[in-house]
Each structure stands twice: as structure tokens, then as C-alpha cells.
NUDOKOL-513209 format. One line per field, with one value per residue: residue number from 0; residue in three letters; x, y, z of N, C-alpha, C in turn. Coordinates in Angstrom, 3 decimals, always signed. Example, Ala and Ser with C-alpha at 12.3 -4.5 7.8 and 13.67 -1.06 7.14 Angstrom:
// residues 2
k	0	1
r	ALA	SER
n.px	+13.190	+12.850
n.py	-5.690	-2.250
n.pz	+7.800	+7.080
ca.px	+12.300	+13.670
ca.py	-4.500	-1.060
ca.pz	+7.800	+7.140
c.px	+13.200	+12.900
c.py	-3.300	+0.030
c.pz	+7.800	+7.870
//
This chain:
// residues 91
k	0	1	2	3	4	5	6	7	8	9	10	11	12	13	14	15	16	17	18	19	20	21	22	23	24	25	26	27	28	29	30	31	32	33	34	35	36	37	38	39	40	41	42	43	44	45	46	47	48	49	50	51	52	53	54	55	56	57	58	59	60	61	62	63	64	65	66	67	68	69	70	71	72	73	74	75	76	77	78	79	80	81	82	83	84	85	86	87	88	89	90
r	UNK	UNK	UNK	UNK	UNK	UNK	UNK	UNK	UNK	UNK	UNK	UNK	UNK	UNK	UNK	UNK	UNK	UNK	UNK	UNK	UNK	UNK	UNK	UNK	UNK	UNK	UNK	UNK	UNK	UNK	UNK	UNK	UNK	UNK	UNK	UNK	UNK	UNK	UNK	UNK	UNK	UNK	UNK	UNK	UNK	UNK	UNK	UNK	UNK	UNK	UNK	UNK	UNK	UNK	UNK	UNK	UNK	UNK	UNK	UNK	UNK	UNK	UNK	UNK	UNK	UNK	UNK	UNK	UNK	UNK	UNK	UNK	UNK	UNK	UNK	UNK	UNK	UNK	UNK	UNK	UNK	UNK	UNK	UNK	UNK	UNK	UNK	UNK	UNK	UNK	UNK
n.px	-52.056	-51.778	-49.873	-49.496	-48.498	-46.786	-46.242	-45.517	-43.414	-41.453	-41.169	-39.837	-37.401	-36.056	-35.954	-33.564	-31.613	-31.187	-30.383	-28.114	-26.669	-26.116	-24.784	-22.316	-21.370	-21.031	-19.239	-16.959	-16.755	-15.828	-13.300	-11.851	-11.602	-10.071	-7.959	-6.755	-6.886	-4.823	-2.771	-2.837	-2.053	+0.999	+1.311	+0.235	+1.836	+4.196	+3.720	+2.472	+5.367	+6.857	+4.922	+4.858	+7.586	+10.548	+11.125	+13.327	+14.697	+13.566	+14.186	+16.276	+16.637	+15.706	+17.774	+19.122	+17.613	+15.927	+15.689	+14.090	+13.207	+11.471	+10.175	+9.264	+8.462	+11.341	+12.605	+14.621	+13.998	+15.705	+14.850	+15.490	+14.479	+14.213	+13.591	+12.443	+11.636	+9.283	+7.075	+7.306	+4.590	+2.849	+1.189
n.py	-0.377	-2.111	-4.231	-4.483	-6.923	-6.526	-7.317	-6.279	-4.735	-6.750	-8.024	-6.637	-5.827	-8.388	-8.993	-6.820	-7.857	-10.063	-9.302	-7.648	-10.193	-11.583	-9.524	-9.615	-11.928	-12.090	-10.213	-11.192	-13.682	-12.316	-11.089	-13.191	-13.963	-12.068	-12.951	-14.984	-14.421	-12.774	-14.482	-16.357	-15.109	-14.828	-17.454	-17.850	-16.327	-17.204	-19.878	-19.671	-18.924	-21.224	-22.306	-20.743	-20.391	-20.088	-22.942	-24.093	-23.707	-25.060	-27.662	-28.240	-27.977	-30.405	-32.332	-34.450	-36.107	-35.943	-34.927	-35.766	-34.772	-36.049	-35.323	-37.286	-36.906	-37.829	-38.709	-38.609	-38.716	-39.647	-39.356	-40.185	-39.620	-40.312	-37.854	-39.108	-41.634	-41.144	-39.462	-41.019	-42.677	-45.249	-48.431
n.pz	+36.631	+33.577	+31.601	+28.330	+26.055	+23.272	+19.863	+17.617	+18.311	+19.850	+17.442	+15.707	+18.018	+17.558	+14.406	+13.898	+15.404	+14.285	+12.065	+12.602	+13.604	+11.409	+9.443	+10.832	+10.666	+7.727	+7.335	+8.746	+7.094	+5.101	+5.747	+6.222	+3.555	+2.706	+3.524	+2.556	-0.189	+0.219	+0.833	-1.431	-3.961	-3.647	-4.017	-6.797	-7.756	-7.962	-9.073	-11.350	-12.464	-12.731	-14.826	-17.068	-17.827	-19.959	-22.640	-22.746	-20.208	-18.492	-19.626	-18.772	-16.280	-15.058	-16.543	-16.174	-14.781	-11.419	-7.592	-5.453	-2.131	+1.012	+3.885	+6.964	+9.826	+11.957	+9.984	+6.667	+3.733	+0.429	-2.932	-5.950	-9.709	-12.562	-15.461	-17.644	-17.865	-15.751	-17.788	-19.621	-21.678	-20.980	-22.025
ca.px	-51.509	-51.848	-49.105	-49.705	-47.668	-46.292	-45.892	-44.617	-42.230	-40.703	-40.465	-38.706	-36.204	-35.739	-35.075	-32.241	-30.381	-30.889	-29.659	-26.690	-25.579	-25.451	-23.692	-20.881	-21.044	-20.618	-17.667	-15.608	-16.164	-15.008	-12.225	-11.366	-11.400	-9.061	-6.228	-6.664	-6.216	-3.081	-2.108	-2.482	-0.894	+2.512	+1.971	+0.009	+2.886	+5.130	+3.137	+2.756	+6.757	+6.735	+4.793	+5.183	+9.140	+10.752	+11.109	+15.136	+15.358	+12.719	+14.502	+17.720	+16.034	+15.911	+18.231	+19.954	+17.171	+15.736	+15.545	+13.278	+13.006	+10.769	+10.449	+8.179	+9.094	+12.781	+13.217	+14.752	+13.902	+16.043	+14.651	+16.226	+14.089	+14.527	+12.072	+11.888	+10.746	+8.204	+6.888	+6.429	+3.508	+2.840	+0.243
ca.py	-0.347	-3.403	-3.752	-4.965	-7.503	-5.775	-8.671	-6.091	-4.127	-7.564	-8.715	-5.313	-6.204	-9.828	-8.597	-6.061	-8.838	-11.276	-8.882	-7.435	-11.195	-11.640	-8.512	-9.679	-13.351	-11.604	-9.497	-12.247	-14.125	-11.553	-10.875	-14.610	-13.912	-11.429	-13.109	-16.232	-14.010	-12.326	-15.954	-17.257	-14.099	-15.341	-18.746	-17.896	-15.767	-18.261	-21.160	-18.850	-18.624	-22.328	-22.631	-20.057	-20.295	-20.908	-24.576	-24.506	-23.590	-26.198	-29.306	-27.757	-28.096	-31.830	-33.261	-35.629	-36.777	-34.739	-35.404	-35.247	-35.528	-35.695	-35.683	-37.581	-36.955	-37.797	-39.899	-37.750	-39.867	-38.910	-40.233	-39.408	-40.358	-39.696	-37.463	-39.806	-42.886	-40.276	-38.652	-42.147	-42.808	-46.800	-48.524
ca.pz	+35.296	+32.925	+30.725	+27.270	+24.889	+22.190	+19.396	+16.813	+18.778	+19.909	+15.883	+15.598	+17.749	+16.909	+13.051	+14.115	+16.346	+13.399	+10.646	+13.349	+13.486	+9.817	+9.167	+11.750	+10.285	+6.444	+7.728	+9.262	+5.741	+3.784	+6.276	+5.753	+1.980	+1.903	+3.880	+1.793	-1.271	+0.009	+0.954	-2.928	-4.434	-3.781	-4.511	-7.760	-8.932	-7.768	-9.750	-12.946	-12.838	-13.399	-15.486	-18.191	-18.140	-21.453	-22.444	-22.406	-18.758	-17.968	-19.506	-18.730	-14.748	-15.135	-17.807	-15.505	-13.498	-10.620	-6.228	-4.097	-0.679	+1.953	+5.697	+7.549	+11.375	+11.934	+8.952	+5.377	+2.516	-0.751	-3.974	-7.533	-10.776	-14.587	-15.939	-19.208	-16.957	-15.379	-18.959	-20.940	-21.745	-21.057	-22.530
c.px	-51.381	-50.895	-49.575	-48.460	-47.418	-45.710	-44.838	-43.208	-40.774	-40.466	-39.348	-37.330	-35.221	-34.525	-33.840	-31.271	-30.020	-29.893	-28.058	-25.898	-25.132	-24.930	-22.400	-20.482	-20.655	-19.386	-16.652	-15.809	-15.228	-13.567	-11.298	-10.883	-10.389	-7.801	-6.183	-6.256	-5.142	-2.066	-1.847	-2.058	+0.450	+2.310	+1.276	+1.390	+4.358	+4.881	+3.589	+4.533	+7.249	+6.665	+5.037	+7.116	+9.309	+11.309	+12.266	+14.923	+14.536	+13.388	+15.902	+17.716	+16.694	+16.531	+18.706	+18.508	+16.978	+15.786	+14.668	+13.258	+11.989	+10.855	+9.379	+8.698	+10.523	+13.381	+13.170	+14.617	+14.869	+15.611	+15.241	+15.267	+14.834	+13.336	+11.745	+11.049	+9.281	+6.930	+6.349	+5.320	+3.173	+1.018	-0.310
c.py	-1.765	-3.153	-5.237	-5.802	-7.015	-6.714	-7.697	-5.418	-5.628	-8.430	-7.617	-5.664	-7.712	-9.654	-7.876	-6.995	-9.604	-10.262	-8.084	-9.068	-11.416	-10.714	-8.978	-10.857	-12.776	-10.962	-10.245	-13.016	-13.161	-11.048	-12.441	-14.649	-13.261	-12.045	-14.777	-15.418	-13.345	-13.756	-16.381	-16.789	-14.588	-16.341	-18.909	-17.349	-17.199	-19.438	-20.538	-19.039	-19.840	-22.715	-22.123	-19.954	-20.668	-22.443	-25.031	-24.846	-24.463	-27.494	-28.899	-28.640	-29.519	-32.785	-33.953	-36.324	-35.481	-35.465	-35.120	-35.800	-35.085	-36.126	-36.652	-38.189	-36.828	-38.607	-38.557	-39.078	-38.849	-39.708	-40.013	-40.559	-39.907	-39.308	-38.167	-40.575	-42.130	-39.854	-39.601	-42.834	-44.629	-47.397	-50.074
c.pz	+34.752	+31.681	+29.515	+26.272	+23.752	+20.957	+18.083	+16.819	+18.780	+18.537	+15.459	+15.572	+17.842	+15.550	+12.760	+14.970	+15.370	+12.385	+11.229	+13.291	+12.254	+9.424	+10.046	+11.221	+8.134	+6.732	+8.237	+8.134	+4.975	+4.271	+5.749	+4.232	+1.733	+2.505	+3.378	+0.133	-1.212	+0.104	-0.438	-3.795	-4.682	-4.434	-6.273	-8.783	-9.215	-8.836	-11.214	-13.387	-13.368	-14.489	-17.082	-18.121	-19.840	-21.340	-22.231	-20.992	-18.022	-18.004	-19.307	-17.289	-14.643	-16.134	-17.541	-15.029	-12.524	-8.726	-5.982	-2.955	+0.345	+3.261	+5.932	+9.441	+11.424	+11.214	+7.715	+4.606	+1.116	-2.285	-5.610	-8.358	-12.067	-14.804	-17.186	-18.228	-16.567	-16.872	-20.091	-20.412	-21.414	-21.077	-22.477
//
């Protein structure tokens, strides 16, 4: 018995391994996609709430001056500005 090379069988199943990996590599994107869009959900609504507020309760926010602070390791930094200083324009 002489067995023969089969060139189109083995393109066959070449093309079904290739198009099985890209179906598994498309499904873990789109898996990725959706838990990045439940991720930005919150922080879109969150942002939106910002920004569309009415303008009272905005400069109401900061009419003294505002803080901030940040960490960086085991050091708190506290900083207080004026939102005028911030807001003018300098030229």
C-alpha cells in the first residue's frame, strides 16, 4: 500500500484551525468589550452628573476655594486653591 499526500485535505484542515483560532481570539475581544463597557457606565453617569448640574450648585461647590489631596505612598499632601486664580485667563 502506497499512501498518497493529500495537499487539499491538509488545506482543509489548516483553514478550520485558522478560522477556530480567530473565532476564539474575536470572542475574548468582545468579551473584553463588554466588561470595559459595564466598567464606563458608572463612571459615564457619574461624569454626566458633573457636568450637566445646574450652575448654582456648581459655584456654590467651590466659592471659598476648593482641596485636594493626594497620596503618593505614605506621604498625604493637602493643597487648597481659589478657583478664580485657577479660571483667569493670563495673557
Amino acid at each position: 500500500m502506497e499512501e498518497k499526500f493529500d495537499l487539499g485535505h491538509c488545506v482543509k484542515k489548516a483553514f478550520v484551525v485558522v478560522a477556530g483560532v480567530s473565532l476564539v481570539f474575536i470572542g475574548i475581544m468582545a468579551f473584553l468589550t463588554l466588561i470595559g463597557v459595564i466598567i464606563a457606565i458608572p463612571l459615564l453617569k457619574k461624569g454626566s452628573r458633573y457636568l450637566l448640574a445646574a450652575n448654582d450648585s456648581t459655584d456654590n461647590h467651590f466659592a471659598n476655594g476648593g482641596k485636594l489631596k493626594l497620596k503618593c505612598g505614605n506621604k498625604n499632601m493637602k493643597l487648597k486653591f481659589d478657583e478664580a486664580e485657577l479660571l483667569d485667563e493670563k495673557s
